[in-house]
N, C-alpha and C positions, 0 to 999 in steps of 0.2 A: 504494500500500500504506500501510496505518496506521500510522505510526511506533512509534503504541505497544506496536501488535501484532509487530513485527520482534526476533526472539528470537534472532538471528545463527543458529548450528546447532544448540542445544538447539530451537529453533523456538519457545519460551516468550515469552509476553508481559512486556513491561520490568517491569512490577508483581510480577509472581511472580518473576524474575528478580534483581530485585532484592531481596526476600523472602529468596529461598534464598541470596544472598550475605551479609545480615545475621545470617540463622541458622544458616547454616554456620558464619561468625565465631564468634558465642557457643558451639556447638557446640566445637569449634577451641581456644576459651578455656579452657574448660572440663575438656578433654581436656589441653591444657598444664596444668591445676593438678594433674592426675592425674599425671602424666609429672613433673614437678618432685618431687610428694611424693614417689613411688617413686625418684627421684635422692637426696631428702634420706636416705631409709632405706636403699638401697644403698650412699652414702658411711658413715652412720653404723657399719654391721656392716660396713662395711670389704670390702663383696662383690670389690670391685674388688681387692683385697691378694691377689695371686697371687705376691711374690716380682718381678715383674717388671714391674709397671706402678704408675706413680710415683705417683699420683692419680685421684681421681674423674675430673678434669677430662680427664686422659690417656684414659683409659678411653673417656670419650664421643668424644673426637675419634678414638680411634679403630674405635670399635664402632659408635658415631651415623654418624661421618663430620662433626663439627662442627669449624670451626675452633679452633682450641686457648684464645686469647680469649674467644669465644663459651662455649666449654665452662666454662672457669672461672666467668664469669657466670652459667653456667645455677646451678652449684652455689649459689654464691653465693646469688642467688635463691633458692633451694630451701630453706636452711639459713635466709634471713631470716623467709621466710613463718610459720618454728613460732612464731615469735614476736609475728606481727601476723595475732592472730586474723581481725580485719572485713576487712584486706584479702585475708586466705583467703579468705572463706568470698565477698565479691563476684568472686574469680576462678575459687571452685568451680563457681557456679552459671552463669558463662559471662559476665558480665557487665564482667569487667574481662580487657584483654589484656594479653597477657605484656608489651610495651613499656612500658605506664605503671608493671606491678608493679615491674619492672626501674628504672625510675628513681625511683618512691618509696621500693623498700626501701632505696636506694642513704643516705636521710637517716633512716627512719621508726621512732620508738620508738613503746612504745605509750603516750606521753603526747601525740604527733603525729599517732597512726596517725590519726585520726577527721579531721580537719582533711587531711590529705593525702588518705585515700579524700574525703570530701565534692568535692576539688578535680579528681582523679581521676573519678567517676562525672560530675561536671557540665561537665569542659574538654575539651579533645583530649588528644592525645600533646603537641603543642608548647607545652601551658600548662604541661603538668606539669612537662615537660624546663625549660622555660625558669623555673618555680618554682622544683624541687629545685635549678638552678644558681645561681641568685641567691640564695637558701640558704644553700647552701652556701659560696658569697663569702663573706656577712655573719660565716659562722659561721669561717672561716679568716682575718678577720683578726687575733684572737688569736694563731692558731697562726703567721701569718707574723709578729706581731712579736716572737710567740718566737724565731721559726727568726733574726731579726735580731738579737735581744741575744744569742744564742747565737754568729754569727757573730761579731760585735762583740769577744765578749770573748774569744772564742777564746786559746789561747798555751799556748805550752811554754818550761817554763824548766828552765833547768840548771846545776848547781853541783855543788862536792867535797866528798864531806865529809873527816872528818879522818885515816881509813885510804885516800884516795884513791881511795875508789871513786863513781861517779858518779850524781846525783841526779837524775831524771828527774821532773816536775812537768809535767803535761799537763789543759789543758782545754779540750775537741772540741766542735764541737759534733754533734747526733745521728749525721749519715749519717757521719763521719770517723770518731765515737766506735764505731758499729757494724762498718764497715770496717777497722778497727784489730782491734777482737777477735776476725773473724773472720780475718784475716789469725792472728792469734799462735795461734788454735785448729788452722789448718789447718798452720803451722809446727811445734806441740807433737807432732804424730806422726811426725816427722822425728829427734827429738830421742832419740839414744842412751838405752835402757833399762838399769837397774844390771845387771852380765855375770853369770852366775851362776859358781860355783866352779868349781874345776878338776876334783870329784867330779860335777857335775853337779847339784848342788843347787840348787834354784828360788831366787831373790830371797827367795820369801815364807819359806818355808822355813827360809832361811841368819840368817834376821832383818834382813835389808837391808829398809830401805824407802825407795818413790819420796821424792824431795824436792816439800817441800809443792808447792801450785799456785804461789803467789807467785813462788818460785824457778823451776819451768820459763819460767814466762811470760817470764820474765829472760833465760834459756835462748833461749825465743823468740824474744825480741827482736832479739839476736844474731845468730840464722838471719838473719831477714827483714835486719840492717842489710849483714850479709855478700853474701847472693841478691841484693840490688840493686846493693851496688856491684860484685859479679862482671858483673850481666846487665844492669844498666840498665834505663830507662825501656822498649828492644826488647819487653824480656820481658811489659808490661803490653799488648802488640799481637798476642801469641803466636809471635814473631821474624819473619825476613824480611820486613820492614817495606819494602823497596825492590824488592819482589820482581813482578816482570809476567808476566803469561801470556798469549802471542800463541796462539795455533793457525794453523798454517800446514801444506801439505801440503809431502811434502819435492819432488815434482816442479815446484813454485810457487815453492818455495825458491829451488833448484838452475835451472833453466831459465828460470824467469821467465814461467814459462803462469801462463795464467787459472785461476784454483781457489779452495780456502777461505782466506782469508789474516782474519783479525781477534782482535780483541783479546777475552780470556776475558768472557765476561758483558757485552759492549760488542759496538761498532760493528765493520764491516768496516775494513782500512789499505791503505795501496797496499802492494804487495811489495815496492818501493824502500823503504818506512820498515820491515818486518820486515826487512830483510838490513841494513837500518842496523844498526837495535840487536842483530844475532845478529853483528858486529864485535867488540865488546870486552863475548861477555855468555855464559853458560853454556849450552850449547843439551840441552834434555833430548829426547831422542824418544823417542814415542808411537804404537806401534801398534795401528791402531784398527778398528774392521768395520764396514762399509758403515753403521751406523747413528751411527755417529762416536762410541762408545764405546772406551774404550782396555783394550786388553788384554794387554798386559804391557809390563814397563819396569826394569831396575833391575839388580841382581846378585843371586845367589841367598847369604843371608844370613840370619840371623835380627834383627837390627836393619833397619826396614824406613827405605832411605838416603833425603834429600831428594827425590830426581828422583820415585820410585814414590811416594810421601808425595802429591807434589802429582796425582799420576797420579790416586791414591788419592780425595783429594778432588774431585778434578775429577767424577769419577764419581757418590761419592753423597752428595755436599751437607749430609754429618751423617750422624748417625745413622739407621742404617734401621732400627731397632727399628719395629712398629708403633703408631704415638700419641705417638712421640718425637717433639720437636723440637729437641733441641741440635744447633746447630750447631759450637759452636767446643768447646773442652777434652773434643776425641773423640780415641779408641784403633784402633790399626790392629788387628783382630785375626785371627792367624791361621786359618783356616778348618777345615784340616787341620794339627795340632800341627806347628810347629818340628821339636820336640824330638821328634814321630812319624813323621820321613821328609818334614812337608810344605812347598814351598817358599814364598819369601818372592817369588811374583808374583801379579799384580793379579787375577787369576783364583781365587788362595785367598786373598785380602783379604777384609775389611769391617771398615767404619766404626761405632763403636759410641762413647756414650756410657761415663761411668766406670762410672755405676749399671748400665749392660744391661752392660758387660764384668763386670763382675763378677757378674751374673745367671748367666750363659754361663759362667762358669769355676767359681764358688762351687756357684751353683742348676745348674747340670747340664743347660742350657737348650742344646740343639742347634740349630744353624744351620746351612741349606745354600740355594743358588742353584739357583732351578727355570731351569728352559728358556729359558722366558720373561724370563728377567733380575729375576725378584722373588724374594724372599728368604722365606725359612720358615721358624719360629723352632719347636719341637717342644721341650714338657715331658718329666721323664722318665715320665710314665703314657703317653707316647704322644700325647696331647691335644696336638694343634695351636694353637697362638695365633692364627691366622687365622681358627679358625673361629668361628662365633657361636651363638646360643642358635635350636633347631628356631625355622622360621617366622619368624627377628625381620625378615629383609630382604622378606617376602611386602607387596606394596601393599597398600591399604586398597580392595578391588575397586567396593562402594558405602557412599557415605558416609551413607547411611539406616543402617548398622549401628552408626556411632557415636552418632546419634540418639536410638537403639532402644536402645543401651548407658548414655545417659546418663538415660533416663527411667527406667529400671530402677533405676537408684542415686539415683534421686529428684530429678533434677535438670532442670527444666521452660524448655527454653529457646523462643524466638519469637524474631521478625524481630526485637523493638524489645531483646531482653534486650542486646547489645552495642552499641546506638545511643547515640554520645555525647548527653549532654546538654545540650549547649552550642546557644545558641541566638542566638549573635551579640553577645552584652552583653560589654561592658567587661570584662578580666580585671583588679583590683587586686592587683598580688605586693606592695603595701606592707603592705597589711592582714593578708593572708594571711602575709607571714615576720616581721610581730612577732609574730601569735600563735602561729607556731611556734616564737619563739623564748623565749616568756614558757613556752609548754610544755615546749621542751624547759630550761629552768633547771627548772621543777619535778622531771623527770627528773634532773638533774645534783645537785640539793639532794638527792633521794632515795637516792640514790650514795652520794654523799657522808656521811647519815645511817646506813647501812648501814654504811660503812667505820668511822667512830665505834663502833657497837654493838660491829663485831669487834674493833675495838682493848680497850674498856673489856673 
């Protein structure tokens, strides 16, 4: 048989086989600049703002199915493209793929954009990637030997003044300096509000008013120095810091058979080292169903106790909102009210973030446990969060209808329109990142020129 003629199961010759995998790509590409613009105008009207989902990026991981990374990136992308006309307009027509666009907008103003597509249309993926990061070196040594005299000089000092009260003089450098005010931000809502009168008159009202910002922040600071030395460093690990979870069954336990004995999210142990450490160690049990889920644990209560807490997590690893990812500074919450008759076991639990717990209590957002063990979050019109928009999960049954779709909106692709241009020559990144970098100072003087205008 002719080798050339061997089309595996399409039964096509390598030449048109090949053919239709370069024009598929462009096709493909082209189809991603479509899909990206419609993300940048759905983030911008805010489509995605339903009260319960936190971001565009949320939204697609959890509507796409996109990892939540991924997601971010795509927006990302999407939101840089308005700004780098040429590199649109060669990813509209199918000519450049998401990957390169993805790593040039990652540097590309429009004083580089021309210089980065030129290097883009004529390299691969690995020239560009290995451009943009060499690039970007050049362009971060600045910034790290900022971040080093900022380290450098860092300090806080302190003195009395002559009413004996104390002088606090601080200078952070960025990440400590942002960390610091986020910390006294999230302290200052903790911080007792003026009482209002005994008649019941508001603050505003009575003519009391808050003390300025300066003075809370003061206020703050006192919190946080108290909270640490109450809680210590524990508290920056979310506590029980020495804390282990075996799984073990109790007839494994107790008897010493063969069964599940290992360490949570680890290896198996022998059952001599679990009855070691359940000697001088708190033993919680967990009742669980054939699929090794636990289903209930604790005392009935409205504080939910440590032992159901860790039951709790064991279960569902964070938040189950859909498109959520927090894992850690999550809320237990009750399923069926406390305060309505409902008890505090593992069966009317879930794990929710701050923002969905308060979605669920504030936004009216109902949550219940299908059959199946997956959860269903229900607005109040009724509208399900699960669901999606008619037809979005239907395949794309033939791919001649994207084709057909793309030549309608004027967009002419062929086997060569996505075919790098690279033809084996020398790549020079020395050449190419000072003229990126002579371009982008033109960018930075332009800036800069503009900051001047609005001053004057």
């Amino acid at each position: 048989m002719d080798g050339a003629s061997s089309g595996g199961e399409t039964g096509l010759p390598l030449r048109e086989l090949e053919a239709q995998i370069t024009e598929l790509a462009g096709h493909l590409n082209a189809a991603n600049y479509r899909w990206l613009t419609l993300i940048a105008e759905f983030d911008r009207r805010k489509g995605w703002s339903d009260s319960v989902t936190q971001s565009c990026a949320h939204w697609l991981n959890w509507k796409c199915g996109l990892d939540i990374g991924a997601a971010r990136e795509k927006v990302r992308v999407a939101h840089a493209l308005a700004k780098l006309p040429r590199i649109s307009a060669a990813m509209a027509n199918g000519t450049l793929s998401y990957a390169k666009v993805r790593a040039v907008t990652r540097v590309a103003c429009p004083e580089t954009e021309e210089i980065l597509l030129s290097v883009a249309l004529h390299g691969t993926a690995h020239h560009v990637e290995t451009l943009v990061r060499q690039f970007r070196r050049v362009r971060e040594v600045d910034e790290m030997a900022r971040e080093a005299r900022q380290h450098a000089n860092r300090r806080l000092t302190c003195s009395y003044d002559v009413d004996g009260s104390l002088i606090v003089k601080a200078q952070l450098p960025v990440e400590a300096g942002a960390l610091l005010l986020r910390a006294l931000e999230a302290a200052l809502a903790d911080l007792p509000l003026p009482d209002p009168d005994v008649a019941g008159v508001s603050a505003e009202t009575s003519g009391e008013k808050l003390p300025p910002l300066s003075a809370r922040r003061a206020d703050a600071l006192g919190v946080l120095a108290e909270s640490f030395l109450k809680h210590g460093a524990e508290a920056l690990n979310g506590g029980e810091r020495h804390h282990i979870v075996i799984h073990v069954d109790e007839a494994t336990l107790k008897a010493r058979k063969s069964g599940r004995c290992e360490v949570d999210e680890g290896p198996a142990i022998p059952i001599e080292s679990a009855r070691r450490m359940s000697c001088d160690a708190s033993t919680v049990t967990i009742v669980e169903d054939e699929r090794g889920e636990p289903l209930d644990v604790g005392r009935k209560t409205r504080t939910i106790p440590p032992a159901l807490r860790r039951a709790l997590n064991s279960r569902d690893r964070g938040c189950v909102f859909p498109g959520c990812t927090h894992k850690r500074y999550v809320d237990g919450h009750h399923i069926h009210h406390w305060s309505d008759g409902g008890e505090t076991k593992l069966s009317n639990l879930v794990t929710l973030c701050r923002f969905h717990h308060r979605a669920v209590h504030e936004g009216g957002i109902k949550v219940e446990r299908l059959d199946d063990g997956a959860w269903r979050f229900t607005k109040t019109d009724g509208h399900s969060l699960h669901s999606g928009a008619p037809g979005c999960t239907q395949p794309l049954g033939d791919w001649t209808v994207l084709r057909e779709s793309n030549r309608e909106g004027g967009i002419n692709v062929d086997a060569n329109t996505a075919a790098t241009g690279w033809r084996g020559e020398r790549m020079d990144y020395g050449i190419a990142i000072d003229a990126l970098l002579r371009r982008s100072q033109l960018n930075r003087d332009a800036m800069q020129g503009d900051q001047s205008t609005d001053a004057a």
